[in-house]
Kinemage of the C-alpha trace (Angstrom):
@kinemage 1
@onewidth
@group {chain A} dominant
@subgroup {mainchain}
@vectorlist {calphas} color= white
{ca unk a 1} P -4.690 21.592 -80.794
{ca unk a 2} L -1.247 20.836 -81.055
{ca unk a 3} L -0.275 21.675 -76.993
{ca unk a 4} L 1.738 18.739 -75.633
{ca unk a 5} L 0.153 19.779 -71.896
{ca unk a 6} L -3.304 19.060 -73.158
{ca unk a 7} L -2.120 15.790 -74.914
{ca unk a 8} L -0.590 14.849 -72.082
{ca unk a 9} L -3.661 15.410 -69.854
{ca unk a 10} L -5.858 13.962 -72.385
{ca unk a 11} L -3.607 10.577 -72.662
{ca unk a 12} L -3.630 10.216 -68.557
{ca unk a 13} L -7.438 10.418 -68.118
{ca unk a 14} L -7.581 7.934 -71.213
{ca unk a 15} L -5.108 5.685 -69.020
{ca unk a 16} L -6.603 6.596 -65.964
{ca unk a 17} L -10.297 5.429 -67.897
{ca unk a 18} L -8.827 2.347 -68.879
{ca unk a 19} L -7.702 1.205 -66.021
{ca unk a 20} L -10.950 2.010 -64.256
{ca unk a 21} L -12.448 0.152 -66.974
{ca unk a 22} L -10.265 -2.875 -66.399
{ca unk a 23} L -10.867 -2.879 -62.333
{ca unk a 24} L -14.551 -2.535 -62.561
{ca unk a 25} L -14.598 -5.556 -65.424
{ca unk a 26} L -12.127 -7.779 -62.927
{ca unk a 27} L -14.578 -7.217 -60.096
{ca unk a 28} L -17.585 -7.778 -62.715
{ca unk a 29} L -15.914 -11.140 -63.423
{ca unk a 30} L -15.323 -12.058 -59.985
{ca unk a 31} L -18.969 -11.502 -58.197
{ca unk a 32} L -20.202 -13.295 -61.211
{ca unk a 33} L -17.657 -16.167 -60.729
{ca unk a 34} L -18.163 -16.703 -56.764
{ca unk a 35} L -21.994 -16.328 -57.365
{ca unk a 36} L -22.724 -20.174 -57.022
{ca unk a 37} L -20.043 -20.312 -53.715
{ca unk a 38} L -21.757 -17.512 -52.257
{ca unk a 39} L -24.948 -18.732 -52.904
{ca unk a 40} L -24.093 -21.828 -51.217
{ca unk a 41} L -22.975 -20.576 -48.416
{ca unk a 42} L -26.114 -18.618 -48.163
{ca unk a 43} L -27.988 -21.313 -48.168
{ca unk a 44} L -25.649 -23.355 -45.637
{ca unk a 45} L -26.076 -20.007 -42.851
{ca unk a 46} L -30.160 -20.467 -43.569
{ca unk a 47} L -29.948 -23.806 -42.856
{ca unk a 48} L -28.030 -22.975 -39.396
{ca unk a 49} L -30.334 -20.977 -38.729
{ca unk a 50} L -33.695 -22.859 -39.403
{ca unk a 51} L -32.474 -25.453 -37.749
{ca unk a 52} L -31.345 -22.968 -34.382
{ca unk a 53} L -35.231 -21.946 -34.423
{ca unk a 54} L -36.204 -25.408 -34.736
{ca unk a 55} L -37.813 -24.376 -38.182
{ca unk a 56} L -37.937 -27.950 -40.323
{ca unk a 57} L -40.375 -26.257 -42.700
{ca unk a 58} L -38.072 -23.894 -43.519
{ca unk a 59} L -35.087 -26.227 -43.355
{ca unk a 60} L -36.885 -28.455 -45.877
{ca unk a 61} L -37.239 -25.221 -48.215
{ca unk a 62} L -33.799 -25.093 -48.570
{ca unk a 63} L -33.204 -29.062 -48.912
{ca unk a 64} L -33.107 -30.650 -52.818
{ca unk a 65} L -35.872 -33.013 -53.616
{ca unk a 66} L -33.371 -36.170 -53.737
{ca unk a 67} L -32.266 -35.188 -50.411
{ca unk a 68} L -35.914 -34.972 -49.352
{ca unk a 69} L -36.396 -37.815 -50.805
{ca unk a 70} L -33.742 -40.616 -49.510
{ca unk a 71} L -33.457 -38.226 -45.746
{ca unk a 72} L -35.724 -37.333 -43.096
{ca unk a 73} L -34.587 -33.912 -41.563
{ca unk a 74} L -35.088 -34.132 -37.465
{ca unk a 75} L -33.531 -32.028 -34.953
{ca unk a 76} L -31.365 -32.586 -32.299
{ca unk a 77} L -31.162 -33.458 -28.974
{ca unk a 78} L -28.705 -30.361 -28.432
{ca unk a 79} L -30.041 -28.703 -31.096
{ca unk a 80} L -29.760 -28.160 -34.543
{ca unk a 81} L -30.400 -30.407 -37.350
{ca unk a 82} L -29.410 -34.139 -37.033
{ca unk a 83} L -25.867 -34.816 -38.910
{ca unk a 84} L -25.132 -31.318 -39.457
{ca unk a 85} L -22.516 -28.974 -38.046
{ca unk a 86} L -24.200 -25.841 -35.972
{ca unk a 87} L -21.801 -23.374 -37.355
{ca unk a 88} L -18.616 -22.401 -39.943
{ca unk a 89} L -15.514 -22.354 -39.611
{ca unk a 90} L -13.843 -19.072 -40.749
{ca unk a 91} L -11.566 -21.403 -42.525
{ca unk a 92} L -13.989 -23.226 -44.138
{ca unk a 93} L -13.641 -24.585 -48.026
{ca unk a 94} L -16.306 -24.042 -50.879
{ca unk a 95} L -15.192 -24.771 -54.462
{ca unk a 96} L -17.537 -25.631 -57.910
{ca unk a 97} L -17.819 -29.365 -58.479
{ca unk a 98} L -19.105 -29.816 -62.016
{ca unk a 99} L -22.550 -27.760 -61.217
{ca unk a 100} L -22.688 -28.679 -57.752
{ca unk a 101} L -21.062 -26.463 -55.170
{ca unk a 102} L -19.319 -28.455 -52.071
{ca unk a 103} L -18.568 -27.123 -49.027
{ca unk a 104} L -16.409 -28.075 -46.083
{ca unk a 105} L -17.949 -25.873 -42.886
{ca unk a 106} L -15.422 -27.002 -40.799
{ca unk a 107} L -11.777 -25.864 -40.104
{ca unk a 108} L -10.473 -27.666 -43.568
{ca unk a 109} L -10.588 -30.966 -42.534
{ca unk a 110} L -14.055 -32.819 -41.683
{ca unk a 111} L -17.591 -33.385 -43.827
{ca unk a 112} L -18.235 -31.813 -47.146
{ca unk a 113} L -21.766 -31.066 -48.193
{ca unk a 114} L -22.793 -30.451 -51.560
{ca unk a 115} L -24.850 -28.103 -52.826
{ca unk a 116} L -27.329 -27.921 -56.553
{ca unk a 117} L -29.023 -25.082 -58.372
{ca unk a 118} L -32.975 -26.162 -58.133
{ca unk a 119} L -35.827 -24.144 -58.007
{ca unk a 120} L -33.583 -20.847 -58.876
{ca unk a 121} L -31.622 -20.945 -56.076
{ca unk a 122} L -28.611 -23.120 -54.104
{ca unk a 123} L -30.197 -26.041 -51.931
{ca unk a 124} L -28.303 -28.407 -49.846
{ca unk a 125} L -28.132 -32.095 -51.439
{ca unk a 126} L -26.916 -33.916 -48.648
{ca unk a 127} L -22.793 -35.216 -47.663
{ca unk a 128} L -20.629 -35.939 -50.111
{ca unk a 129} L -17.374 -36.966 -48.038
{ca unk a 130} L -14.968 -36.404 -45.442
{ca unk a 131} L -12.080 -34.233 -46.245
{ca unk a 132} L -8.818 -35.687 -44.398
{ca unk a 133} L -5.413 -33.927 -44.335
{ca unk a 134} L -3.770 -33.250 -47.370
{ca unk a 135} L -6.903 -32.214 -48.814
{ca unk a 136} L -7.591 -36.224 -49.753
{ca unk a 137} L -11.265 -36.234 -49.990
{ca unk a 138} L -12.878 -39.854 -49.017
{ca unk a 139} L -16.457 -40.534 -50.584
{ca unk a 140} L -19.467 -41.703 -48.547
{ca unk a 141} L -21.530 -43.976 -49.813
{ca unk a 142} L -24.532 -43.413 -52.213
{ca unk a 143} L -27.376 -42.450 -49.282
{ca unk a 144} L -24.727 -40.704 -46.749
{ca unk a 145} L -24.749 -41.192 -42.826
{ca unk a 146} L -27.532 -42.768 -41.322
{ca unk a 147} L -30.148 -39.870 -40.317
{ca unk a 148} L -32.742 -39.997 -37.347
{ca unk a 149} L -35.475 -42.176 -38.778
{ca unk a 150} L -32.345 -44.819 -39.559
{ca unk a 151} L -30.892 -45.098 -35.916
């Protein structure tokens, strides 16, 4: 057992196992980190598309409580969901905000929408801001734009 070929062979798959080991904990750690933003975005593409089939039930389903509560969902004219965006950006923003999850859909610069973990899964709370150049994000007010029912 004292061959230096076979220790040698021996000490690469134990580097080789390691550093499999170390990948497949790294990519562990980052599917459980983006859970919450990917969740979120989920949730944002459901939206779209309730709202595309003219679907407020299932819009509402995917809506927090306290949105529910202070907003009445109503689609469109032109479609979609009155006061939200039909689509994302491919260079849309989504970071964590405390437990919340925000989201910018648009191309870095416009309204961000925040998202909460209720019910076991991501639901969309409502606008939170606009985000201006720079990345300066300006606050709405407590209840958000006016929706339908408020025009």
């Amino acid at each position: 057992m004292n061959d230096p070929a076979a220790r040698n062979r021996r000490r690469r798959g134990l580097i080789i196992l390691v550093g499999v080991l170390a990948i497949l904990a790294g990519l562990a750690a980052e599917i459980w980190w983006t859970a919450p933003l990917r969740g979120a975005i989920r949730t944002y593409w459901d939206l779209i598309g309730a709202a595309n089939r003219s679907d407020l039930d299932a819009a509402r389903r995917l809506c927090s409580s306290r949105y529910l509560q202070t907003h009445e969902l109503a689609l469109a004219p032109e479609g979609g969901i009155v006061g939200l965006p039909r689509n994302i950006h491919k260079n849309h923003q989504v970071w964590r905000h405390g437990d919340a999850v925000w989201l910018c859909p648009t191309n870095r610069v416009g309204p961000v929408y925040q998202f909460v973990f209720e019910g076991g899964s991501w639901r969309f709370d409502g606008p939170v801001g606009i985000l201006e150049a720079g990345q300066h994000l300006t606050p709405l007010p407590d209840n958000g734009p006016p929706t339908a029912s408020e025009d």
